[in-house]
C-alpha positions as CSV (number, residue, x, y, z in Angstrom):
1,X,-205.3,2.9,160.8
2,X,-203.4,4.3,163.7
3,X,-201.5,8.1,163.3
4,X,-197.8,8.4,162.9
5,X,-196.1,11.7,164.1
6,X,-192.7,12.9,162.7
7,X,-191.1,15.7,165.6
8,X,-187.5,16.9,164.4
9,X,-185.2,18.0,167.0
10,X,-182.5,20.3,165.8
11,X,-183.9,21.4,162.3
12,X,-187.0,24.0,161.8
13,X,-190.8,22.9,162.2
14,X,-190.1,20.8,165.3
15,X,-193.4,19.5,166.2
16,X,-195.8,17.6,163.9
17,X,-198.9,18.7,165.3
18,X,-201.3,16.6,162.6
19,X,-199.5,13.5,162.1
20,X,-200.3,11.1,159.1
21,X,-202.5,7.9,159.3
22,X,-200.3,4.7,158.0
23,X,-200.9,1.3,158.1
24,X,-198.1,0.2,161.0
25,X,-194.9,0.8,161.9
26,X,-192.7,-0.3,159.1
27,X,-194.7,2.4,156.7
28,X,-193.9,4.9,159.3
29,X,-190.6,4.0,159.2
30,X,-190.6,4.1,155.9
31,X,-192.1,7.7,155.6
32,X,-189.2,8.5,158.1
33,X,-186.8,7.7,155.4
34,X,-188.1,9.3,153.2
35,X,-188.8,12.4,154.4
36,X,-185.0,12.3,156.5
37,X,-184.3,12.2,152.6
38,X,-186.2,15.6,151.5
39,X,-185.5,17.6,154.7
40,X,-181.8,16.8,153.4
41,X,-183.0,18.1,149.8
42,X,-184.5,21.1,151.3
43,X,-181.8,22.0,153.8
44,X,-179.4,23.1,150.8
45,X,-176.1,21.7,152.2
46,X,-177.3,23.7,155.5
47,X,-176.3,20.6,157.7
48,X,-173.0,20.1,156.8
49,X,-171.4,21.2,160.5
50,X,-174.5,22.1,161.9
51,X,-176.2,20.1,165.4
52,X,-177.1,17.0,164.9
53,X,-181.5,16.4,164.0
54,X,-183.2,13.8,165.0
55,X,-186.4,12.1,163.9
56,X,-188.4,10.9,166.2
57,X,-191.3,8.8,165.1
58,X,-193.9,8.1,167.6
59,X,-197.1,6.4,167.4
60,X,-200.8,7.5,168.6
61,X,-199.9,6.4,171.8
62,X,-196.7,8.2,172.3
63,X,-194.5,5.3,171.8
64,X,-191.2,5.6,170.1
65,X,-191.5,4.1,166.9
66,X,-188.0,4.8,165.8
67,X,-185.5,7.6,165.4
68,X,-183.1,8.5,163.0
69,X,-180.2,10.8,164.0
70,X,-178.8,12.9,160.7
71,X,-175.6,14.8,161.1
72,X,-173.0,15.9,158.5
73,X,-169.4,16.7,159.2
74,X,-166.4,17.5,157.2
């Protein structure tokens, strides 16, 4: 199964360093949903205002995968 790696720009824990085995890239993108979802959980509201983060999901290879882009204004 090829590795998956979730880096966030803009939001703590930057660089994922492990990386998660998946089966392609729509369970990657997937997992990128979900965890844009829990990172929004955890941040407490902290976003609202705040930079934008960005999820960048990149394959074994370095290849962009996909990215997701989370911001909150008011």
């Amino acid at each position: 199964m090829p590795r998956y790696f979730f880096n966030v720009d803009g939001a703590p824990n930057p660089v994922d360093e492990d990386g998660i085995d998946l089966k392609g890239p729509e369970q990657a993108r997937d997992a990128a949903v979900t965890l844009a979802g829990e990172m929004l959980q955890d941040a407490d509201g902290r976003f609202w205002g705040g930079p934008a983060w960005r999820l960048n999901v990149i394959d074994e290879t370095g290849a962009t995968v996909c990215r997701l882009t989370i911001t909150g204004e008011t």
